[in-house]
N, C-alpha and C positions, 0 to 999 in steps of 0.2 A: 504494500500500500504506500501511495507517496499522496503528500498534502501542501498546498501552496495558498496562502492567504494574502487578502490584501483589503485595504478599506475604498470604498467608491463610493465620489460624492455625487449622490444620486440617492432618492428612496430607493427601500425594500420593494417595493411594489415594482418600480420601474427597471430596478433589476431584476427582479423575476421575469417582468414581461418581456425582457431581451432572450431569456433562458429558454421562456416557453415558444418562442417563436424559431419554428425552422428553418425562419427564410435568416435568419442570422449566424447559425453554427456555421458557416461558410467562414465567414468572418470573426466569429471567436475563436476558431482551429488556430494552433499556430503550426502546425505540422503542414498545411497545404494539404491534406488525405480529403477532407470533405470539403466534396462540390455541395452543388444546389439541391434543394431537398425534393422529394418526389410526393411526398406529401406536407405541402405547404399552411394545412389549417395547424391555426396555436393547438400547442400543449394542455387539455384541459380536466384529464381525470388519470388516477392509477389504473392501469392496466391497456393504458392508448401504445398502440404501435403506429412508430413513425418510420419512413424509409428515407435516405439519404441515398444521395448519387457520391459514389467515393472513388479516388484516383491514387494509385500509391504502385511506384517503378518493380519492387518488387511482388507485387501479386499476380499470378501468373497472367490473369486477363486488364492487369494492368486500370482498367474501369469495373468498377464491379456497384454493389450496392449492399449496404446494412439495414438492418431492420431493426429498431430500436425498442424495447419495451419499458415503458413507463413505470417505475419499479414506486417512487416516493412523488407524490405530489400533494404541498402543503403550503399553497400560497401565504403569505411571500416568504416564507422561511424556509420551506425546502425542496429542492427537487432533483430525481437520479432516473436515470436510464440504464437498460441494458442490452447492449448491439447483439445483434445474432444474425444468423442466415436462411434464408430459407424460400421456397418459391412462391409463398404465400404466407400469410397470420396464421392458418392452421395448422401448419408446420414449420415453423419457425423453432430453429435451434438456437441456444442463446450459448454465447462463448464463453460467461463467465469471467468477464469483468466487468465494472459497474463506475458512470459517471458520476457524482454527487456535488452539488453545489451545495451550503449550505449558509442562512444569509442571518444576520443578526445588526437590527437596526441600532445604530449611532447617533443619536443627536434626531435633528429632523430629516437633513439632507443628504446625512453616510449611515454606508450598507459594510459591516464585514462582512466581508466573502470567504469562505473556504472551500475551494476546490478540492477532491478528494478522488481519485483511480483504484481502485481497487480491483488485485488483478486474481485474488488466493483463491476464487473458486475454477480458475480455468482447469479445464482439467489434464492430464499430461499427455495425452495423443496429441492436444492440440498445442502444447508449450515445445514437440521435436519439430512443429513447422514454424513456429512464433516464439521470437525473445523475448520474454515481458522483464520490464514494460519495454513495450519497443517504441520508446524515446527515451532524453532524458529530464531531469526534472524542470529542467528550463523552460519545456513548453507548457506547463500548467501555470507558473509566473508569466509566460506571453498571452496565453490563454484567459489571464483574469485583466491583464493590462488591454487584449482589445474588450472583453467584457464592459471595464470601467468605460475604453471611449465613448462605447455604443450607446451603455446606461446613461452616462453623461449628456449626451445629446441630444435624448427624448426630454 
């Protein structure tokens, strides 16, 4: 598990609603892996699956897509997903790690954020084709710094 915090001056509310919207993880990525999302409605109960369009040099088809399941949602104080595969929500396989933002309001106008990866439930067929975490911790401090711009500018 790796964890990167930061404060953002910006309400709880309006960083969440950067969170919950797909058409933004494009731009909270710092990795460059997530394109534009395939399903573009906000974020709005546990158990919503969202799919992203994702690009990354080594995956064999180079353009692929994730399926993301809705694991915590607790406006404005929390929300995680978790990516998986599969050709549809009825079979969707989940890889076993889990995004988690987690926000506690400051003042009127700042949000701490804690960003959270957690990779401990992958399981190991799937860790001899994948180095977790396959970054390093640097992109979850890039990850909250575009957060902050985004929330910042609503």
């Amino acid at each position: 598990t790796m964890q990167s915090s930061t404060t953002v001056h910006a309400p709880a509310d309006a960083v969440f609603a950067v969170l919950a919207d797909p058409t933004t993880h494009e731009a909270i990525d710092g990795t460059g892996w997530v394109r534009q999302p395939l399903d573009p409605a906000p974020l709005n109960r546990r158990g919503q699956i969202f799919r992203m369009a994702m690009y990354h040099d080594n995956h064999p088809d180079h353009d692929y897509e994730m399926a993301n399941l809705v694991e915590v949602f607790a406006p404005p104080h929390a929300i995680s997903w978790q990516p998986g595969m599969g050709p549809d929500d009825a079979n969707l396989e989940l890889g076993g790690w889990i995004w988690r933002y987690d926000l506690r309001p400051v003042g009127d106008d700042q949000t701490e954020v804690t960003l959270t990866y957690d990779w401990s439930a992958v399981r190991p067929e799937l860790r001899e084709h994948i180095e977790f975490p396959p970054f390093d911790r640097q992109h979850l401090a890039n990850s909250l710094k575009h957060l902050a711009a985004l929330a910042t500018a609503r």
